[in-house]
N, C-alpha and C positions, 0 to 999 in steps of 0.2 A: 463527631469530628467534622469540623467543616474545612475544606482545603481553599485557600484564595488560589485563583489562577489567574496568567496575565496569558493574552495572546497578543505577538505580533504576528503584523501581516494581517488583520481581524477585516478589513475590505476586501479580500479576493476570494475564492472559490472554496481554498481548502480552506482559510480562517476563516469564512462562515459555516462553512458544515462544522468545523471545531467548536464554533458556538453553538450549533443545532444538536448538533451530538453530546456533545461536554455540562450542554442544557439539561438533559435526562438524570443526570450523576444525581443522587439524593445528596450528597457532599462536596457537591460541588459550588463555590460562591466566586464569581469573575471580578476581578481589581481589573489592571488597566488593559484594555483595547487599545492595540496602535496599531499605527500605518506611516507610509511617505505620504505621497503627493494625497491623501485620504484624509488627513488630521485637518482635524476641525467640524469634520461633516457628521453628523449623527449618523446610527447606524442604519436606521430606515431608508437613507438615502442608496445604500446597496445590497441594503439585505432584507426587504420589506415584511418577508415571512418570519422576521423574528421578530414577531410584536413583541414580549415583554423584556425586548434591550432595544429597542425601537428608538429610543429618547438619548439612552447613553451616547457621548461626545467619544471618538475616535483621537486620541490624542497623537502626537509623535512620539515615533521608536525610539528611544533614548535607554543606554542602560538603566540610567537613573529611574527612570519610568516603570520597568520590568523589576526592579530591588523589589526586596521586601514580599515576595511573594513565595507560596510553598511548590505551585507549579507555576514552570513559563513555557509556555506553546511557541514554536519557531514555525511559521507560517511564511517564510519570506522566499525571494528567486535562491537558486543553488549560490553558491560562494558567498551568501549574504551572512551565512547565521554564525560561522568562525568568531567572527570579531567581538560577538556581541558573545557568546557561551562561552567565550573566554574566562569573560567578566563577571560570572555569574558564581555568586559562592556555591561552593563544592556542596552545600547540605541542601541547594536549591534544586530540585526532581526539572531538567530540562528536558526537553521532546522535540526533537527539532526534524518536522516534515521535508525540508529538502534532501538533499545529499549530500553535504558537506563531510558527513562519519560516517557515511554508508560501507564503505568500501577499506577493507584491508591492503590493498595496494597501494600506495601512492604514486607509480608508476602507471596502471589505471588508471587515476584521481588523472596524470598528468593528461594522457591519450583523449581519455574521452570528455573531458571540463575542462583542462589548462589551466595552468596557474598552481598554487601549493597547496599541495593537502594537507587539510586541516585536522588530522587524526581521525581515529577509527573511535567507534562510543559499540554497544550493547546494542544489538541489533531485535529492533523491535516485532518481531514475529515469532509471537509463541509458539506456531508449530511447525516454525521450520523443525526438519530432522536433523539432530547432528550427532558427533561420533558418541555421546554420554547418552543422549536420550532427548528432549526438547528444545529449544531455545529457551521458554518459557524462565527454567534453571537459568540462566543469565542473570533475567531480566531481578532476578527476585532483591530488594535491597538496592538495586541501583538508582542514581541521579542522573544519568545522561544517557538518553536511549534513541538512538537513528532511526526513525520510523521508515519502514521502506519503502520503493516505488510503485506504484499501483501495477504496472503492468509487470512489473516485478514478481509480486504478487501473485497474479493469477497465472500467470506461468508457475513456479515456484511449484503453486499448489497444486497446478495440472500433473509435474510431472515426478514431483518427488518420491512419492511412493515406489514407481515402479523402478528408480535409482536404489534406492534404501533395501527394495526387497531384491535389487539384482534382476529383474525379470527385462528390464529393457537395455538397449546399447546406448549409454550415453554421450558416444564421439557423432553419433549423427542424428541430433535434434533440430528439428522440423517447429518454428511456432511462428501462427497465421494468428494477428489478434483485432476484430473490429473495436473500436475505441470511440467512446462519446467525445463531443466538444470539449465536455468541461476539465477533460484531461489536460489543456491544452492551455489554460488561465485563461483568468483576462485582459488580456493582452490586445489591443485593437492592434490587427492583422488582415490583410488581403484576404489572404485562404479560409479565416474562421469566422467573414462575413454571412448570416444567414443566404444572401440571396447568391454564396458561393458554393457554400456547405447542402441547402436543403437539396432533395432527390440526385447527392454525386457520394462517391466514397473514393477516400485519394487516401494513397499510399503516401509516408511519410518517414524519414532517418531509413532509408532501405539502403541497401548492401554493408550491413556491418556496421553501421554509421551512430545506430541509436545509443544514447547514454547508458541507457538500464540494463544492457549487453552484460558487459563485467558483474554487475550484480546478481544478474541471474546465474552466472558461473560459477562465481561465489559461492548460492548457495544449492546449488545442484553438486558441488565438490562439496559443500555441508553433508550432504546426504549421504554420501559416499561415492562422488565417481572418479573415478584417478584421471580421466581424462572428458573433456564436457567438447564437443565444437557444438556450437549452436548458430544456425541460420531463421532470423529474428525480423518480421514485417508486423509492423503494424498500421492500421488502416483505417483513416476518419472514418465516421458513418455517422449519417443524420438523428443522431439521438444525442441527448444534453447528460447523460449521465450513462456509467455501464462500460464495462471488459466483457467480450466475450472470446475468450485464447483457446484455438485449438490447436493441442501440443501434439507431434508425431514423432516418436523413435523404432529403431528394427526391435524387433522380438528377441529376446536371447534366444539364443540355441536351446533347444527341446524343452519350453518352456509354452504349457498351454494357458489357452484362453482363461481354462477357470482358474487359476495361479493368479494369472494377470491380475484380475475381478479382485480377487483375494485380496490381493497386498495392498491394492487402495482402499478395502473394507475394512481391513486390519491396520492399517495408517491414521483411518480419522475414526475409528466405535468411540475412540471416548474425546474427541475432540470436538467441544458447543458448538463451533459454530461454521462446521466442517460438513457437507449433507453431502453422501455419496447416492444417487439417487436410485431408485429399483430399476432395473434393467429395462430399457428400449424408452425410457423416459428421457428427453435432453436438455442439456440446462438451459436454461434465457435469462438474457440481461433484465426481463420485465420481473424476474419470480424474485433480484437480488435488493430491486431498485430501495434506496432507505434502510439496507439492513447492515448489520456486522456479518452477513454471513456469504460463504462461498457455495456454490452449487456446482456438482462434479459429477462426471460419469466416465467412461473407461471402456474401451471395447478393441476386440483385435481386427484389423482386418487382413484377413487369412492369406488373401492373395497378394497382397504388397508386400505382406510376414511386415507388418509394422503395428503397434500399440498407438491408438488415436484417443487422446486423453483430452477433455471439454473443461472449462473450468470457468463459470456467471461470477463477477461480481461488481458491487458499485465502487466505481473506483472511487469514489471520495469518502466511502465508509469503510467498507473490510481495508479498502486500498489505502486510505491515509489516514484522515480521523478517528475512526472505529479503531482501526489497530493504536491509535495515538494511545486513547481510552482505557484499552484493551491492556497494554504495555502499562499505560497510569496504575492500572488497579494492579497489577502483579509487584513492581515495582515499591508500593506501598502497604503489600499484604492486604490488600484488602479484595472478596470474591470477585475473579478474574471476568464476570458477565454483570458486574452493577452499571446498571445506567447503560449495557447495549442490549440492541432489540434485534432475535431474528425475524422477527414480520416484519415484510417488504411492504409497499404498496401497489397496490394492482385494481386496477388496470393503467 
């Protein structure tokens, strides 16, 4: 079975990890690469590390361009991808990395993006928790799946456990997250100039402000909380790749440490690419770098009575490509781990 895929967006950050990533698939054969102001440049020109599409022409984003294929990869800014998955036949398996279908509100859709939301798709994270049992069950047989936000993501995965098993209060979460450059595209910007970015770390979308807010509510009400307040920082740090979220809520009432431990052990034993890690062990964005996989740990701290939940990942693998992947292969029936890798690289 060999699948053709198109990527737009195939010049920026996530459409190249989609290539790097998407590259590994034994089934996987790429038709057209597009871009805006990128068409016409080969892809060496921005992606140098992928020598064997090196040569291949970057064409323009055109529906017509993206036809005819059995996946299309949506790699473009938010609000870009509506118009174009409009247009896409219903039997064509879409993946669209922004947030255009993220979100079940449109209300939301309006506060934190503006403008009309473009409907809600199949939300790509197999192990969110929800009321029947995975996401996964969604994803199975579908053609249009919202891949979700990286920081999304590793929040999500920090803290859903202890929601699902009841053990924390979900109206008063706490998430501190250092965040690589390449979260941020590329975008030529003031702030995400190297000689702005190396030895500083700036806080960014602070008080309430940030996009991926609502989506984490979202899916922490997935999990089961009837009520979520979440206070939400996240914060450059001189690394080109990498999440590292450290999640905080109160402890339920007379609910001990080894409970805690428990329920995020019991959340991911049979989940690939989910590593709860042995006790006093802490995750790093170095152990996740290149991989599909999250790195988690769990611990109470007794005198605040609050659950401090850790959660490594590379945000342009588990965080958007790898789940792209990940989401492809369910979606298709075929084993939900072809073509991703939990070995990171390191050093």
């Amino acid at each position: 079975m060999v699948l053709s895929v198109a990527v737009a967006g195939a010049s920026g950050y996530v459409g190249g990890e989609v290539l790097r990533v998407f590259s590994a698939h034994p089934d996987v054969e790429f038709g057209a690469l597009t871009a805006h102001s990128s068409a016409g440049d080969a892809v060496r020109t921005h992606h140098p590390h992928l020598v064997p599409l090196g040569d291949r022409v970057i064409t323009p984003t055109t529906v017509e361009a993206l036809m005819g294929h059995d996946v299309v990869v949506l790699a473009l800014p938010h609000g870009a991808s509506g118009k174009i998955a409009a247009q896409m036949p219903a039997d064509t398996l879409v993946l669209d990395c922004g947030a255009d279908y993220r979100l079940a509100s449109a209300d939301a859709w309006a506060e934190y993006y503006g403008g009309q939301h473009a409907g809600t798709w199949p939300y790509g994270l197999p192990e969110l928790i929800t009321p029947t049992g995975r996401q996964r069950d969604a994803l199975i047989g579908s053609r249009r799946v919202a891949v979700p936000g990286c920081n999304v993501t590793a929040v999500t995965l920090a803290m859903q456990p202890g929601v699902a098993a009841g053990v924390v209060d979900p109206s008063d979460i706490v998430a501190t997250l250092a965040v690589g450059y390449s979260g941020a595209g590329r975008t030529l910007a003031t702030n995400l100039l190297a000689s702005e970015g190396l030895g500083a770390a700036a806080p960014y979308a602070v008080g309430g402000t940030h996009r991926h807010i609502p989506e984490i509510v979202q899916n922490l009400r997935s999990a089961g909380a009837d009520e979520v307040r979440l206070s939400f920082t996240p914060i450059l740090v001189p690394m080109s790749r990498g999440i590292l979220a450290t999640v905080t809520a109160p402890v339920a009432s007379g609910v001990s440490a080894q409970a805690v431990r428990a329920a995020w052990v019991a959340a991911y034993a049979d989940e690939p690419f989910m590593h709860v890690l042995p006790e006093g062990q802490w995750p790093s964005t170095a152990g996740a770098v290149g991989a599909n996989t999250a790195l988690l740990q769990v611990t109470v701290d007794a005198r605040a009575g609050r659950v401090q939940a850790v959660c490594a990942i590379d945000n342009l693998v588990k965080g958007t490509a790898g789940a792209a992947l990940q989401s492809m292969n369910i979606a298709l029936g075929m084993p939900e781990a072809t073509g991703l890798s939990q070995i990171g690289v390191a050093p």
